[in-house]
N, C-alpha and C positions, 0 to 999 in steps of 0.2 A: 121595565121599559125605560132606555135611556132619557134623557129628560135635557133640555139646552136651556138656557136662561133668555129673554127676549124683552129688549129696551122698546117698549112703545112710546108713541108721544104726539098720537091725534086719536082720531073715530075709533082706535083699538082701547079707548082707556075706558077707568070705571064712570058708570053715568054716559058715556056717548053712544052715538048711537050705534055701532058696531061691536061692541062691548062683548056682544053673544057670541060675536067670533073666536072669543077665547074661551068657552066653555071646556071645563076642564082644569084650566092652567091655572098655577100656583101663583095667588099675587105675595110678592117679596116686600114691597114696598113703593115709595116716591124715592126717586133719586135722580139726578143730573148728570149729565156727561161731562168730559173733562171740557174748558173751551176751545173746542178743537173745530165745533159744527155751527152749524147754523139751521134758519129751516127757509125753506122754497115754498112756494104754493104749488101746487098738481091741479089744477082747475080749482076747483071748493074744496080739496085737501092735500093736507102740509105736507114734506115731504124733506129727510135727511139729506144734508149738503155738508162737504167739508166748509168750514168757515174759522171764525174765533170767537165762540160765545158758547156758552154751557148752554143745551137743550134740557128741561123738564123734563120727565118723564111718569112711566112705570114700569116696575122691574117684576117679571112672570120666569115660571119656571112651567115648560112646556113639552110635551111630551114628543120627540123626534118626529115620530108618525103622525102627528098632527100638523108638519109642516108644508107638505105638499097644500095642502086645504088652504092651510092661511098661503101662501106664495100665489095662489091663481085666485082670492081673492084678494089679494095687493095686487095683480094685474101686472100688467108689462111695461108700465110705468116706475113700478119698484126693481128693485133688488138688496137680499139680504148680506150681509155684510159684519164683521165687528165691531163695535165702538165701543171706547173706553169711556169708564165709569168715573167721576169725581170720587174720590175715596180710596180708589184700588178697582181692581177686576174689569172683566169687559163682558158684555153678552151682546150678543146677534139683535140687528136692526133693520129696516126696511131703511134706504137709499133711494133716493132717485135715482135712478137708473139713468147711465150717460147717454144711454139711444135717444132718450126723450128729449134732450137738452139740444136734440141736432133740427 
């Protein structure tokens, strides 16, 4: 099963309270984005914005078919997206979504 890499960086990490929504998925590590981002609030949770600052994270290795699941529990507020990684490479991230912002 193909597998995509997936930068979290609120209620999807370890110890929070959504955590179980990544049952399954391979944790890689802590790692930071490049400062390219920022974070937004979404009501009580944070949410990716192009900015100028390295976001925190975790880096998961996630099975394709697992992404529909997570996409409609990020809700319509999100959208997934690239972000590059401090170090090198880039994996897939939740975004704010520009609808929301209108």
């Amino acid at each position: 099963m193909p597998r995509i890499r997936l930068f979290v960086y609120g209620s999807l990490r370890r110890g929070a309270e959504n955590h179980h929504e990544l049952a399954g998925a391979v944790f890689r590590g802590v790692v930071k984005t490049m400062p390219s981002y920022g974070i937004a609030r979404l009501g009580a949770y944070p949410a990716l914005v192009s900015g100028s600052t390295s976001v925190a994270g975790e880096l998961y290795e996630v099975e394709e078919a697992d992404l529909p699941a997570l996409d409609a529990f990020e809700g319509p507020g999100y959208r997934r997206a690239l972000v590059r990684l401090d170090g090198g490479g880039d994996a897939e991230a939740y975004f704010l979504a520009e609808a929301t912002l209108a």
